[in-house]
Every structure is written in C-alpha cells, then in structure tokens.
N, C-alpha and C positions, 0 to 999 in steps of 0.2 A: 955293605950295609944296605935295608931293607929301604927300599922307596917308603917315602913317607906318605900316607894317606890321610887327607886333612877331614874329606866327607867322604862316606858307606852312605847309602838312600836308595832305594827300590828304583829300577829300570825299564820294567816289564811293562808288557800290556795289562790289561784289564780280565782278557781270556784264559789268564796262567795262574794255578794255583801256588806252585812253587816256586821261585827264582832264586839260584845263588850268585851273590858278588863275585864278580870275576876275582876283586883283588883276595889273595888268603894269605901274605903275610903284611902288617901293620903294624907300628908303634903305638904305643899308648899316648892317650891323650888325643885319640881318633874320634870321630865326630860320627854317631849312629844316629840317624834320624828316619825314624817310622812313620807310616802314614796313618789315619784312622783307617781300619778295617782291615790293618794289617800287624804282624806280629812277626818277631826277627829273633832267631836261635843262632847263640854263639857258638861254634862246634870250636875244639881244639885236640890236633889229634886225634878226628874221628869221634869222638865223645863230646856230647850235648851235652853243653855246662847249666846256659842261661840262659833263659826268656825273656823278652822284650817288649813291652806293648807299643801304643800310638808317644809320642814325643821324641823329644833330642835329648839323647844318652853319647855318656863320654868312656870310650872304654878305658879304663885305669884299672887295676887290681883291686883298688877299694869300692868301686863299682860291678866288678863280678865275686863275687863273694866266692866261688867254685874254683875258679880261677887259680886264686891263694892258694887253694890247701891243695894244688898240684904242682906249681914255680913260685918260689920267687924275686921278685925282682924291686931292684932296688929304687930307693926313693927317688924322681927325679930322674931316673934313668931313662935314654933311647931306645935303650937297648928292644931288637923288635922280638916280636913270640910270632910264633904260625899257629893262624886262626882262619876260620871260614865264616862268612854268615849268610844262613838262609833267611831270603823271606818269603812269609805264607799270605796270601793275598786271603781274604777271608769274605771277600764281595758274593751276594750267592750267583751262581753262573748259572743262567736258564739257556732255556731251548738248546741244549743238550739232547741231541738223536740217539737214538736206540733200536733195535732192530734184530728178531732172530735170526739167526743165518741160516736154521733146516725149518720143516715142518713142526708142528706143536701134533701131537697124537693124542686124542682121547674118546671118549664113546659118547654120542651125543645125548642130554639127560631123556629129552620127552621121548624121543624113537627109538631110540636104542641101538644107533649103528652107529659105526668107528669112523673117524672123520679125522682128516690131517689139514689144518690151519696155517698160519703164518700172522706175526705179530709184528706192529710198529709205532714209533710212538716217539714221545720228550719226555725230560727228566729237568730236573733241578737240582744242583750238586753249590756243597758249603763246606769250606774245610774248617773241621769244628775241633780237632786234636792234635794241634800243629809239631809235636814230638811223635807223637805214633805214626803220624800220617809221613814224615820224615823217615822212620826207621821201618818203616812195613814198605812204602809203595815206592820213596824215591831214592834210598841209599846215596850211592856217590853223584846218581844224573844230575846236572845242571840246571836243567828245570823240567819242570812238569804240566804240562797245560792240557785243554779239553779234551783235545782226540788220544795223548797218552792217557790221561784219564781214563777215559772210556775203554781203551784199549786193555789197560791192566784190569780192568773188570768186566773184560770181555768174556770170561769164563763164567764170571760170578751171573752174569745176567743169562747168558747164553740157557745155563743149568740151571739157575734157579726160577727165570720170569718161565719156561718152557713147563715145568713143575708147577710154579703159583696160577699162572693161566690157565692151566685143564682142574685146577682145583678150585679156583672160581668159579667154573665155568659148570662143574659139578654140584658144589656144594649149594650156588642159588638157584638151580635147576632151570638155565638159562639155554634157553634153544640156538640150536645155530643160526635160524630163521629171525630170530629177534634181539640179536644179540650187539646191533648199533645202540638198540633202545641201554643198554646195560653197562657204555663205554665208564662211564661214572663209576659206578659201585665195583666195577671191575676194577677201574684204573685206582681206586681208595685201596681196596681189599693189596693190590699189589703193592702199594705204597707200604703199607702196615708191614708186610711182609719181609719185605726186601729192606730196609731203614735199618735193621739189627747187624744185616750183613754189611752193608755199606760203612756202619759206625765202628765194625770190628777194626778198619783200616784208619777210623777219625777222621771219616768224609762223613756229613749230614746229607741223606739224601731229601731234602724240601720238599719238591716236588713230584709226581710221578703220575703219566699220563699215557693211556692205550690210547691211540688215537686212530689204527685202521690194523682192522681183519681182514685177512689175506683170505677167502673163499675158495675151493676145488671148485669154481666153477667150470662149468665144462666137462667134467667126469660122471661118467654114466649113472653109477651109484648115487651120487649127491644129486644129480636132475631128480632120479628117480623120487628119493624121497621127498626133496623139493615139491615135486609135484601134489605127491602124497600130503603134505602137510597143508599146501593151500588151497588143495581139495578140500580139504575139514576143516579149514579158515574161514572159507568162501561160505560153507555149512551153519557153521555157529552164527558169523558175523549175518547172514539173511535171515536166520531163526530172531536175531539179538533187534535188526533194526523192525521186523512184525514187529516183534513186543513195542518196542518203541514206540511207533506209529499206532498200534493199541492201545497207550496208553496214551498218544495224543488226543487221539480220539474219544478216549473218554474224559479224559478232561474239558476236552471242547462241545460235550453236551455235558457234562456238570455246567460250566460255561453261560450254557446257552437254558438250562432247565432255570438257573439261579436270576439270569434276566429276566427270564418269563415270568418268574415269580416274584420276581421285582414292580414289573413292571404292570402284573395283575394288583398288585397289593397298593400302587400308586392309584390303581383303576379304584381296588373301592373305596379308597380313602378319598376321594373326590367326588363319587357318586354317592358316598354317606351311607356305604353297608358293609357289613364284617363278612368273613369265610365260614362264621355258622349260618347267617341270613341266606348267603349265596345257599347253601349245600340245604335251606329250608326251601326254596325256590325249587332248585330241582326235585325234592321229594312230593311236594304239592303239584308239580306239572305229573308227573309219574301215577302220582294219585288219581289227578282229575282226569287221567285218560285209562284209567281205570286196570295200569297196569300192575300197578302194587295193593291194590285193594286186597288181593285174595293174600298175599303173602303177608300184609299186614293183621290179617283176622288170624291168619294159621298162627304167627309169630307170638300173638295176643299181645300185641303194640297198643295201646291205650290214647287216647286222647292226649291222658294227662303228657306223656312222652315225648310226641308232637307240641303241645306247645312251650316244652323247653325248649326246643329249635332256637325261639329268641323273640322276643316283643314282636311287635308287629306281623312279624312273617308266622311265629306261631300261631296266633288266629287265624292268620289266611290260610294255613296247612291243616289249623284241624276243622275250617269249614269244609276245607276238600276231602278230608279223611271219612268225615259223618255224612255229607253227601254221596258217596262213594258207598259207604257199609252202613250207614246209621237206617236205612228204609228206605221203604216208596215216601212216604210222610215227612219226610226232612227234604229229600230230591224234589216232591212238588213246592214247599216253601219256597225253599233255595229259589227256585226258576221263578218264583211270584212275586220275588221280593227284586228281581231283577229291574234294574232303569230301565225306564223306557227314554227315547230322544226320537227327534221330531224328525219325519223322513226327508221334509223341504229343506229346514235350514239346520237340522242336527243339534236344537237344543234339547237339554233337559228337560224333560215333560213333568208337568207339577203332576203328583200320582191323582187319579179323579177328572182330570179335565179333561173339556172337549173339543178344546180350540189350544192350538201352539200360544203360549204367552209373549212369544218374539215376532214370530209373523203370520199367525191366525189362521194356519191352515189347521183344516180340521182334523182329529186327530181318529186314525181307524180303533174299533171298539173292537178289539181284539180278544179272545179270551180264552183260557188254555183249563186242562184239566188240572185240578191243586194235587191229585195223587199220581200223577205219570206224566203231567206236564203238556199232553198231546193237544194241539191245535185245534179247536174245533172250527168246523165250517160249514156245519147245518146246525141250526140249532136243534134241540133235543132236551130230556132230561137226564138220561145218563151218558158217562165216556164209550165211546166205541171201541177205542181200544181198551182200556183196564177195567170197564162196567162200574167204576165209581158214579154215585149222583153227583151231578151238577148242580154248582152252586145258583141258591136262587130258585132251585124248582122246588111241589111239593110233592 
C-alpha cells in the first residue's frame, strides 16, 4: 500500500519556473496547497487533467472532475491512484543574461560597409501558460529554472536577436558610431520582436534590454572608417557651433541696441522732449551750418514741412531754414535781432542802452550791416563788404 501523503506544497526556490513533487503516488483526501503567484497541474498517467490556482485543495475525485471520467474509485475508499503534480512558479524572473555567442553581420546604414558586431544584454521572463509551457519545454524533467530556461531558448535567441538586431540597426538607420545613443529604441524594437516567439512555448517575455555592443575595435577597416566618420563630425559639429556663437552674437547686440533704446527714451522723457524734437534739432543744426540748405531748396522742402517737426523746435528749424535760403534780408534781421550781454558781468543788455543795468559798465556802440551782417569799424555811409547804405546816413 501507497504511503500516505497528508500535504503536496511547493519547495523550490524563487529562481525555478517549474518544480515537480517528488511524491507521484498518493491517496485521496491529499492536501494541495498553492501559493499566490503560483499554479499546480495534476498529471496522471502522463496526461494533464487539472489546474489549480493560489489555496488549499483536497484531492478527491469529486474535486478533479477529469479524474472521474478516467477511474473510478470508490466512496470512502484508500485505495491510492498514480499522480504527479507540477508547480509553475509565475513570480516574473529579471536579470536574466543573454548573450550572442558569434558575431551579428550587417552593412553599416550611413557608410556602407559590412561590419561584424557582438551583443549582450538582460531579459525578464514570466510563465504565463502553465500547460503549454509543461508540454513544449519541460516534459518528464523535474524542474526547470533560469539557466535551463535560457538554455532551451538558446537557439531561439541565438537566431532570432542576431536577425532582429541588424534589422534594427538598419531599418532606423543607426550608425555604428552612435549606436550607445539607440540602446533604447533598440532594446524596445527587440522586445516587440521576440515576445511572439517566447509566448509560442507560454513564457511571457517582460522585459528585454541590449545593454552592450561588442565593437571590431582594433581592425583595420573599422579604424578606417571610424576615422572617416569623425573627420565629418568634427566638420559639421565646427560649422554647427559658428552658427551658434552667431547667433549669440546677434542676440547680444539686439540686447544691447534694445537698452540703448531704452535708456535713450528714459533720457527724453526726463529732459521733456520726444524722438521727433530730437531728430528737429539735428535738421536745424544741419541747416544752420548751411549743409542741407542746398538740398533742401533742390528737394522743394517748404517751411510749412519744417514746422511739423513739432512745437517749439519747429520754429527754431524754420528760423534756421529761412535764414539759410530765405536771402541776404532775413540773414541781416536774424543777426540784428540777436541779444546782446554785457562783456563785464554777462548780463542781458536792455536793447538801446548805454550803460550795463547790473554793473554800469558802458556798453560798446557796436553796429553791423542789416544786409550781410559785417562789422563795421570806420564809420562810413555804405557796407564795404556788400555796398548796402548804412543805416542813419543820407
């Protein structure tokens, strides 16, 4: 008679996907107790009856339902049957290694020459179809854990990451040169990839990470273009940082034109004149030194034009303008209608007087031509220079 077995319960480590109980024959009324994140298949005879989840199950007949409709066995009865029960540990298992064992072969996309690689990396593995994963990968063995894992899908990766990897590597037209930058989109792209093959056996592959490329460094050809490539790196990235530095540049006198203008505009809003006043100032200086005169006659500028300039500075501009073009007969006014101030003490001279009204010095009797303005200093009755008469004579 069959040893009686009171509890079946998982034994394994945490690393093992599949574990079977040593014991395979038992009476009913056996105690199966599953763990969370685990799942237990009754075999008998070889044939997978029934599945099990997380709690405590009693094997009896009236509890495997498959069971029945192959023995039966009577109410109440000892009598034992030959059974097995695997359990599938269902925890996901990371850092899971991986590794080509030859060279990867393909044509580099930007240069265009053949280049032989090497790949390595981790993985993340889940048994997600605890029947298939049973009758594809473990048959009779007794357990299955990481490195058998790896092991029976040692072809599967061997063949397939060797394939997926030169077809990532082409299809985002990724350089050999640059291709740490790409460990990502690489290691996604093979994940996608490879997940259909993994699940044909009801392993979940989770996770899937390239994590170093193995380089021909050292080989004459790969220097070669090596060199070649960061020759015309070295090109671009100097042409790239000019611009740069050009365009610091012009920002830092936008900068610096925008303060000035800043700080002009603080200027006449404190001194209490506008940017058309300003710009009337310089056309009357321009004027008065008699450089825009001629351009102003040729243009046929008008008075009226000048004193839109703006209040105040407009009459000063077009005193300058008609002084300038308006005759000899306006130029003498002009200079006649000039202050006079006292040479002692520099006041105001009352027009007419003869003595300073501040500190009585007497004032010279000064007196100029009214048509050209000239100095006189003999008296006479006409100007020596323009032969205008003199005022006052007959």
């Amino acid at each position: 008679m069959a040893e009686i077995a009171q509890i079946i319960k998982y034994e394994g480590d945490n690393s093992t996907f599949v574990w079977k109980h040593p014991i395979e024959d038992f009476n009913t009324s056996t105690q199966l107790i599953v763990h969370e994140s685990q799942e237990a298949i009754f075999f008998m005879n070889g044939q997978a009856l029934d599945l099990f989840g997380p709690g405590r199950h009693t094997l009896e007949t009236q509890n495997i339902p498959l069971l029945r409709r192959i023995i039966s066995i009577p109410t109440g009865s000892g009598t034992p049957f030959h059974c097995e029960v695997y359990f599938i540990n269902k925890t996901e298992q990371m850092a899971v290694k991986w590794g080509t064992d030859s060279k990867v072969q393909f044509m580099e996309p930007k240069l265009q020459f053949p280049l032989q690689i090497g790949a390595s990396g981790e993985m993340a593995l889940r048994a997600d179809d605890s029947r298939k994963l049973l009758v594809k990968l473990v048959g009779t063995e007794k357990d299955l854990g990481q490195q058998g894992l790896v092991q029976k899908f040692r072809a599967v990766l061997m063949t397939k990451v060797k394939s997926y990897l030169a077809k990532a590597i082409r299809e985002n037209e990724i350089s050999i040169f640059e291709i740490d930058e790409y460990l990502d989109k690489i290691s996604a792209d093979l994940h996608s990839w490879l997940t259909p093959d993994f699940g044909e056996y009801g392993v979940a592959l989770e996770r899937f990470f390239v994590t170093t490329i193995v380089r021909p460094e050292g080989e004459r050809d790969y220097e070669k273009f090596k060199e070649l490539y960061f020759r015309q790196y070295g090109d671009v990235k100097e042409a790239q940082i000019r611009q740069q530095v050009e365009i610091i540049n012009q920002q830092t006198r936008a900068q610096q034109m925008m303060i000035e203008s800043q700080a002009l505009a603080a200027k006449r809003a404190q001194e209490g004149y506008t940017y058309q006043q300003e710009r009337g100032f310089d056309v009357a200086e321009k004027v008065a030194s008699n450089e825009a005169a001629g351009q102003f006659t040729n243009m046929g500028v008008g008075l009226g034009t000048m004193v839109g300039v703006g209040g105040a500075i407009g009459g000063m501009v077009t005193g300058a303008v008609t002084g300038a073009i308006g005759g000899e007969n306006t130029a003498g006014a002009s200079l006649a209608a000039e202050k006079k101030f006292c040479e002692n003490c520099g006041a105001q001279v009352t027009p007419g007087a003869a003595f300073c009204a501040q500190c009585g010095q007497k004032l010279t009797d000064e007196k100029r031509c009214l048509q050209c303005g000239y100095l006189f200093e003999n008296p006479g009755k006409f100007c020596p220079k323009c032969g205008a008469k003199r005022e006052g004579t007959v």
